[in-house]
C-alpha positions in Angstrom: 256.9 7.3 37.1 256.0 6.3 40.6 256.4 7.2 44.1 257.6 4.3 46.3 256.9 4.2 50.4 258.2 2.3 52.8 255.8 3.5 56.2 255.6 2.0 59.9 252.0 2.0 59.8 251.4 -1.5 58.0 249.6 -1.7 55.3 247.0 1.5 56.1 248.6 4.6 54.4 246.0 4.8 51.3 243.1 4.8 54.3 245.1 7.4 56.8 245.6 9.8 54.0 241.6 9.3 52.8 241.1 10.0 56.2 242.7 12.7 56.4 241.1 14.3 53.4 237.8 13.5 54.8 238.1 15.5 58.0 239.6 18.2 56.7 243.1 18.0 57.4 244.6 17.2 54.4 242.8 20.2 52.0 245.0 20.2 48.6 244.1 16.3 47.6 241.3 14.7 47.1 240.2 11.2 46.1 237.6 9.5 43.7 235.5 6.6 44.0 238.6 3.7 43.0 241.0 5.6 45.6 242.9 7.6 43.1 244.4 11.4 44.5 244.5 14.3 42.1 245.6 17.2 43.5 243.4 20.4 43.8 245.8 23.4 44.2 245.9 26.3 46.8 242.7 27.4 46.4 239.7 25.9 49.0 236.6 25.4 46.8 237.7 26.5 44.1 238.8 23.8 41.1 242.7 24.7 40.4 244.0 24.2 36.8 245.8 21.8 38.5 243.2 19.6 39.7 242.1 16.2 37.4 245.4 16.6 35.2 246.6 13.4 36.7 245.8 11.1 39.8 247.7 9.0 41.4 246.9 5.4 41.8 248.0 2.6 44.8 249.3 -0.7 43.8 251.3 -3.5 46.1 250.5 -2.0 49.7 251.5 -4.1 52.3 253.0 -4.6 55.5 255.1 -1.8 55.4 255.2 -0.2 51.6 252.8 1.1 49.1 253.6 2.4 45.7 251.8 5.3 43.9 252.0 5.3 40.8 250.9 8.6 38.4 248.3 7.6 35.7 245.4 9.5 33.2 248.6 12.5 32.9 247.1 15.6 30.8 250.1 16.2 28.3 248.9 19.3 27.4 250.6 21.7 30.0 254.5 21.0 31.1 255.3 20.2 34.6 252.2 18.4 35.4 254.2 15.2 36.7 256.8 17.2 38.7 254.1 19.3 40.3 252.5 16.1 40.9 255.1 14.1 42.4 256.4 17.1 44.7 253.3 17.9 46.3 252.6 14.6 46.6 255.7 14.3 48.5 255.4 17.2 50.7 251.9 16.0 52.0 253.3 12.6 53.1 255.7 14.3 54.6 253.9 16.8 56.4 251.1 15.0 57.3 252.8 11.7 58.1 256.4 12.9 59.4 256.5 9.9 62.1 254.5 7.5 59.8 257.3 7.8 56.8 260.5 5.9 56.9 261.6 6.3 53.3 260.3 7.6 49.9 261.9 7.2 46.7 260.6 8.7 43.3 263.2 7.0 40.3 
């Protein structure tokens, strides 16, 4: 299953939200060295069960869309992709309200 974005801010979301991450802003994600998210949970420091069950990978960015697609999924606890996929969600959205012109998960 993936996440697919249409933004306004041509073909820079992966680096706005790496960005983001890096300073701080963006504290329940975080990235590896190929670009892929995992998220870490609620608590700062600390590693969540949550975090390294499944990352999320970027394909087909362009102009004005980017897909993310959810790869490497630990099967052993249920709800791991919806978790995933909603909290994915809800940081674009909070973190890129203005940025964000549609998001469809199939």
């Amino acid at each position: 299953m993936a996440i697919y974005i249409t933004t306004n801010i041509h073909g820079t979301l992966v680096s706005e939200i790496m960005k983001k991450i890096d300073k701080g802003e963006i504290k329940t994600w975080k990235y590896d060295s190929k670009k892929r998210f995992t998220h870490l949970g609620e608590i700062e420091g600390e590693k969540t069960h949550w975090e390294g069950m499944a990352w999320f990978v970027s394909s087909n960015e362009d102009d004005d869309s980017v897909t993310f697609e959810l790869k490497d999924i630990d099967k052993s606890e249920d709800g791991v992709e919806a978790v995933y996929h909603g909290r994915f969600t809800q940081m674009l959205l909070y973190h890129f309200p203005d940025k964000i012109e549609a998001i469809t998960v199939p």
